[in-house]
N, C-alpha and C positions, 0 to 999 in steps of 0.2 A: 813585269810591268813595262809596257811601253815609254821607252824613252824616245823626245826629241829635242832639238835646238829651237830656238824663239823665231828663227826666221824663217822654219817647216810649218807655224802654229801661228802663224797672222792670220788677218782677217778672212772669213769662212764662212761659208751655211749655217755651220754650227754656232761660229759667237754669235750672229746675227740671231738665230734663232733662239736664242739664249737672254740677247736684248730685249725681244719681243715677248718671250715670257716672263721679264724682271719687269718690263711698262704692263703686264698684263695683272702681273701682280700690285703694282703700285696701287692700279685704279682700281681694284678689286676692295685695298685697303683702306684709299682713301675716299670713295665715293658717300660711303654713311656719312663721310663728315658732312657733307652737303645740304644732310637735312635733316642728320640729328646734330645737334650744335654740341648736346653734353661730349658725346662720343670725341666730340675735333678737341673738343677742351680738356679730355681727359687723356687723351692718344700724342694730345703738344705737351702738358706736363710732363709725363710717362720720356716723352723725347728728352725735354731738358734735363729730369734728373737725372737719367740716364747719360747725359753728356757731365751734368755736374760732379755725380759720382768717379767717373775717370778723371775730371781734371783734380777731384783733391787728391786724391790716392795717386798722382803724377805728381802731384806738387809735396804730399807727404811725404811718399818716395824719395824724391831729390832734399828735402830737409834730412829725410834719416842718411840719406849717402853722406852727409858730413862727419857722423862716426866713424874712427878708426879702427880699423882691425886688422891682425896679424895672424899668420901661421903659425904654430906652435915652434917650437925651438928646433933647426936642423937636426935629423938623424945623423946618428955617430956612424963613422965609415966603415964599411964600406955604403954606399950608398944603392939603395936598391936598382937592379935592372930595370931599365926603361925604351921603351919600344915608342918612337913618334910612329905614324901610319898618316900616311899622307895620300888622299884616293884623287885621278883627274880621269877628265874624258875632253879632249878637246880644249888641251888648255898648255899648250907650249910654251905662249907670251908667258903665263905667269910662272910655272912651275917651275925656271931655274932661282928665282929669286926665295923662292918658296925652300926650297931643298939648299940652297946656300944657308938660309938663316938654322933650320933646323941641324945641320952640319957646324954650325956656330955655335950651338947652344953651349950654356957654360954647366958641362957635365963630362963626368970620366968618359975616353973612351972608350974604354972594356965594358962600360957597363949602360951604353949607347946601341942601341939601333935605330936604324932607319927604312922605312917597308914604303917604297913609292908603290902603292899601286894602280897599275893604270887599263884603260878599256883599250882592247884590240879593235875594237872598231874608231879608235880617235882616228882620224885624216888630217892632221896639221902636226905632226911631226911630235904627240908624247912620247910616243913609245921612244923614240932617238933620244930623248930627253933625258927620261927615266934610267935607259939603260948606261948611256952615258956616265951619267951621275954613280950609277953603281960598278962602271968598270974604275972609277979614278978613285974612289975612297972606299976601303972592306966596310967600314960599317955600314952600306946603303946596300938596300936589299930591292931591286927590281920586280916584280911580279904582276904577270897578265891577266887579264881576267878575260878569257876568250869568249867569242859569240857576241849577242846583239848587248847594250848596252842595259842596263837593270834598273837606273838608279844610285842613289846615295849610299841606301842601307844593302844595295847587294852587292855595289862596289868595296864597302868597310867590311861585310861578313868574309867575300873573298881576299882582302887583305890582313885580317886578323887572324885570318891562317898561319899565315908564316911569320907573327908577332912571337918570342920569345921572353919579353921582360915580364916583370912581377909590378910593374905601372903602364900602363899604354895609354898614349897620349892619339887623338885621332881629331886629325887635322882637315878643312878643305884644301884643293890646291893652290888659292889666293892667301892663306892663312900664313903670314912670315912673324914666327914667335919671337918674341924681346931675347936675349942671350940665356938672363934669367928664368924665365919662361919655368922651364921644368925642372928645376932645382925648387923654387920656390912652391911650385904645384906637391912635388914629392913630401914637402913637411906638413901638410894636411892630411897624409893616410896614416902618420904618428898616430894618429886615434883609428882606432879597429871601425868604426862605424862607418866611415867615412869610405862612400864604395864610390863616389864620382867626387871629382874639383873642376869648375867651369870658371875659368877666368873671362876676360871682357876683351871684344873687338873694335880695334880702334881704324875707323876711316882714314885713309887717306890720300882721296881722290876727292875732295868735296868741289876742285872746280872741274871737275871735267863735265856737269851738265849742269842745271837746275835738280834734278830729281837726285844726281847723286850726291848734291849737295843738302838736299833735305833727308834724306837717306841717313848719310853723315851724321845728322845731331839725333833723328831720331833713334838711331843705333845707340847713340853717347848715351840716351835721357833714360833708353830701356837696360842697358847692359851694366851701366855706372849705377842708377838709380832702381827702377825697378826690380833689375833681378837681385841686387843689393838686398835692399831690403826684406824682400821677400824670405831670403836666408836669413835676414840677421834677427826677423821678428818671427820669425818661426811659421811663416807662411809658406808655402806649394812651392820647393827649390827649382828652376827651371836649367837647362844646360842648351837650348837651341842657340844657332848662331856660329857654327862649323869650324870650334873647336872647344874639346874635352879632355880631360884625364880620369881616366879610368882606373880601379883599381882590376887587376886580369882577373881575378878567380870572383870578382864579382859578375861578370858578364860572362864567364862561364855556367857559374849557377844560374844567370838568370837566362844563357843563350843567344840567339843571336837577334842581331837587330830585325824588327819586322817589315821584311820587303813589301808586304803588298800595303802598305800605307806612306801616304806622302810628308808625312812628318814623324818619321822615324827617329827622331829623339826626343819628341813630347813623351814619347812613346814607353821610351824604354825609361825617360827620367819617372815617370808613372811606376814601370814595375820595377823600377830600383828601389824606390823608397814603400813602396807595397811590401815589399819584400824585408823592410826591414831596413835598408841603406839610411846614407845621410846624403843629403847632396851639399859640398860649399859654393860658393859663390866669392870670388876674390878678386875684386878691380887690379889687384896687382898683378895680378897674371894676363901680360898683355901678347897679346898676337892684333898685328894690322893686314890690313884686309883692303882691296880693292871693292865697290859696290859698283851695283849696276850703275854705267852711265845711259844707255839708251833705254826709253820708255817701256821698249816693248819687252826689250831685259826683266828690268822691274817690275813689270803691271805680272806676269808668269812667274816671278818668283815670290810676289806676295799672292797671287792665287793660292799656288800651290799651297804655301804655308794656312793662308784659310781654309781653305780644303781637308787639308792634314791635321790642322786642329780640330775641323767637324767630326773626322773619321775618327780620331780619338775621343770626344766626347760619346758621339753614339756608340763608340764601346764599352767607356768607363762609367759614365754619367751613369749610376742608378743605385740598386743597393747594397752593391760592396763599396759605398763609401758611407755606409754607415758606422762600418768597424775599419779600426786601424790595424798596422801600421797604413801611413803614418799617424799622425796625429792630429784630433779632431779640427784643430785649427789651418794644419794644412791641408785636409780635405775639404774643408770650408771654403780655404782660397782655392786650392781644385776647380771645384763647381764653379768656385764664383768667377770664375777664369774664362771654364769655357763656358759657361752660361752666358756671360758679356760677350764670347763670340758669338753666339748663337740669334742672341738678341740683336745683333747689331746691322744684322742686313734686314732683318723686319723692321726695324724701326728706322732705320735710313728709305725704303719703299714705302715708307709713309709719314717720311718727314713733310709733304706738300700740307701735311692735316696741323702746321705750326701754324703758315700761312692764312690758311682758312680762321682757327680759332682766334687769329692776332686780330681777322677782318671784322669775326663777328664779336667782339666785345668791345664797348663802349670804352672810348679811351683810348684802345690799342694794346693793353696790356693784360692778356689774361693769364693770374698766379704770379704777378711781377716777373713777366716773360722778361722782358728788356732789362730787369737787374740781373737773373739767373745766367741769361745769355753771356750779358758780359763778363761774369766770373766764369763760365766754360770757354771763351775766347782767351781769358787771361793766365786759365791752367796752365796751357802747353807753354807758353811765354816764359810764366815763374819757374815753371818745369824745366826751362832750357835752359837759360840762364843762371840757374841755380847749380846745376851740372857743370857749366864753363868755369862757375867761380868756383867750383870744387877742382876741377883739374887745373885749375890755373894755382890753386893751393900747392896740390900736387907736383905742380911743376909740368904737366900736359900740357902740349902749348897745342893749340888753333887756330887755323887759316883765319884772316879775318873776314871772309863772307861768312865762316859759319859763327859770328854772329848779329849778322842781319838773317839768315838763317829762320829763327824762329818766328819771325814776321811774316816765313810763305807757309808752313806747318800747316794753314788752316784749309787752304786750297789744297794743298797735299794730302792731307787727311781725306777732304771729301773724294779724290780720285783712290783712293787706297779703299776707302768704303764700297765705290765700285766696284773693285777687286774681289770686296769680301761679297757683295750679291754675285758676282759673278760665281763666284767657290761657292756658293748655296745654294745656287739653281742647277748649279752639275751635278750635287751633292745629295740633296733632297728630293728636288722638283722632275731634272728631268733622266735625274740617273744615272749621266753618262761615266763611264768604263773610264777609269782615272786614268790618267797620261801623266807623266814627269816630266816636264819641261823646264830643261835648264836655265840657269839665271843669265846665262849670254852663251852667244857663240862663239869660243875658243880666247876668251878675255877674259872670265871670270868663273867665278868657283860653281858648283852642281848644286 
């Protein structure tokens, strides 16, 4: 797969052209509204519940994160072998902070490795970095991955090479784990079932822009609250968000992560638990994380991630989700997962048929548009702030913009919707040959 940096992938022929077939689509979808009225009035409901439905299920989410839950009780020692794998391309600023903390972790060191691996074609000095790091301390295992750059998942397949432990933990190069971190991760594979542990990424850089400030809480609302839950009610366990614990001989049986898809751990979290796995989900398992600050960072790595959910929907979406594993309820959230992605750039290219329906009903409100709306504006709000009060229980503390924070979330959203017709139109519409485009250039993690 073609890799590039965000600032080889600005503005083009191609995103323009891309533009003009997303307005080309709009008015394809909204023009019946013009002069069938039923059609505007049933394509604006069809809008808001579709907004309604996300904001309860964010706001249900964040109520169920107030449960607590724990790992089962420490394994007796010795403790198993543990391999971090830490993969970079282009990322020197971060990576010694990154390889300091996992050098820190509060873990034996006989039973400690560490596998930097990094792209030979980085040009801002990893490679110094990495090797570095592995001349001063034996546990740190330097390895190159020669030739043009692959990606996430061909970076981790060639680093998972030279992994030795019986748990492998696989990190971005922004990713600086808590001390804790993999001692607590290790007492969730106590149960045989349990073939992945995905703990939660905590921001923090929320001032270094506007976007990586709304970045920030959105990160908090999904990794605290959504993916929470999701494990704890026995919905579709998720592990994205560039770091995992792995159980080894489960990714051996299942293989290797799949390169030629942009979301390479939808991916595999799909055929882990296909297969039979468990996936946990544990907010106590922290690693922080730098997010994009510049736009163009961001707007390329929430593409990508749309994209890469499409490309795993039209793989899985059909009917091997009739039969389990997993189980019918987590297939259910499956679908209904990436079907909301699916749905979401259709119904965003023809959010203009709101306006219309709002014009032609006496009153201005058709289906109590104006009450509906304002419980989809007030989701994400309850959603955030429900999150804050939970790690302020916690003892999490937070910058104090982020929480004024959930006050831009709405304008944020509508630019991330972009995003997601943009990852549609490449995807669906006009085809084009998927590209990997990193989330910054030599600042921030792949």
């Amino acid at each position: 797969m073609d890799v590039r940096l965000p600032d080889e992938s600005s503005l083009s022929r191609r995103s323009v052209g891309s533009a003009l077939v997303a307005a080309a689509l709009s008015c394809a979808l909204v023009a019946p509204g013009l002069v069938v009225p039923a059609y505007a009035r049933i394509a604006s409901a069809a809008l808001v519940a579709f907004g309604v439905a996300l904001a309860v299920r964010a706001t249900a989410s964040a109520v169920v994160a107030f449960a607590p839950r724990s790992p089962p009780t420490a394994p007796e020692s010795p403790l198993p072998a543990a391999t971090v794998v830490v993969t970079a391309y282009n990322e020197a600023e971060v990576l010694p902070a990154t390889v300091d903390a996992c050098a820190a972790l509060d873990y034996p060191d006989d039973r400690l490795e560490i596998v930097v691996g990094y792209e030979s074609a980085s040009t801002d000095g990893t490679a110094a970095v990495a090797e570095a790091a592995a001349d001063r301390d034996p546990r740190i295992v330097a390895t190159e991955r020669d030739g043009s750059p692959g990606g996430k998942a061909s970076a981790t397949n060639h680093a998972l090479a030279s992994a030795s432990g019986e748990i492998v933990a696989v990190l971005d190069a922004d990713q600086r784990p808590e001390p804790g971190a993999l001692r607590r991760a290790v007492r969730w594979f106590r149960d045989d079932d349990v073939a992945c542990v995905k703990g939660r990424c905590f921001g923090t850089n929320p001032d270094a822009s506007p976007v990586a400030l709304c970045a920030t809480v959105e990160r908090a609302v999904a990794e605290r609250a959504e993916f929470y839950a999701r494990d704890l009610l026995g919905g579709f366990a998720l592990f994205t968000g560039g770091q995992a614990f792995f159980r080894a001989d489960a990714l051996t049986r299942e293989g290797a992560f799949d390169e030629s898809v942009l979301l390479e751990d939808l991916d595999m979290a799909y055929r882990l638990q296909r297969a039979g796995g468990e996936i946990r989900v544990d907010p106590g398992i922290v690693t922080r994380e730098t997010n994009p600050a510049a736009i163009a960072a961001w707007w390329h790595q929430r593409k990508r991630w749309a994209r890469g959910g499409m490309q795993v929907a039209r793989r899985y979406l059909g009917a091997n989700l009739l039969s389990g594993p997993p189980s019918s309820l987590a297939r259910a959230d499956f679908a209904a997962t990436l079907g909301a992605l699916l749905a979401l750039p259709i119904l965003t290219l023809a959010s203009p048929l709101a306006a219309i329906a709002w014009g032609l009903t006496p009153g201005g409100r058709p289906f109590g548009l104006a009450a509906l709306v304002a419980g989809v504006v007030a989701g994400p709000l309850v959603a955030s702030y429900l999150v804050l009060a939970v790690d302020a229980r916690d003892g999490r503390r937070h910058e104090r913009s982020e929480y004024v924070a959930p006050l831009l979330l709405w304008p944020y959203f509508l630019l991330q919707a972009g995003a997601v017709v943009a990852a549609f139109v490449d995807e669906f519409v006009v085809r084009r040959t998927a590209v990997y485009v990193t989330s910054a250039s030599g600042s921030d993690g792949e």
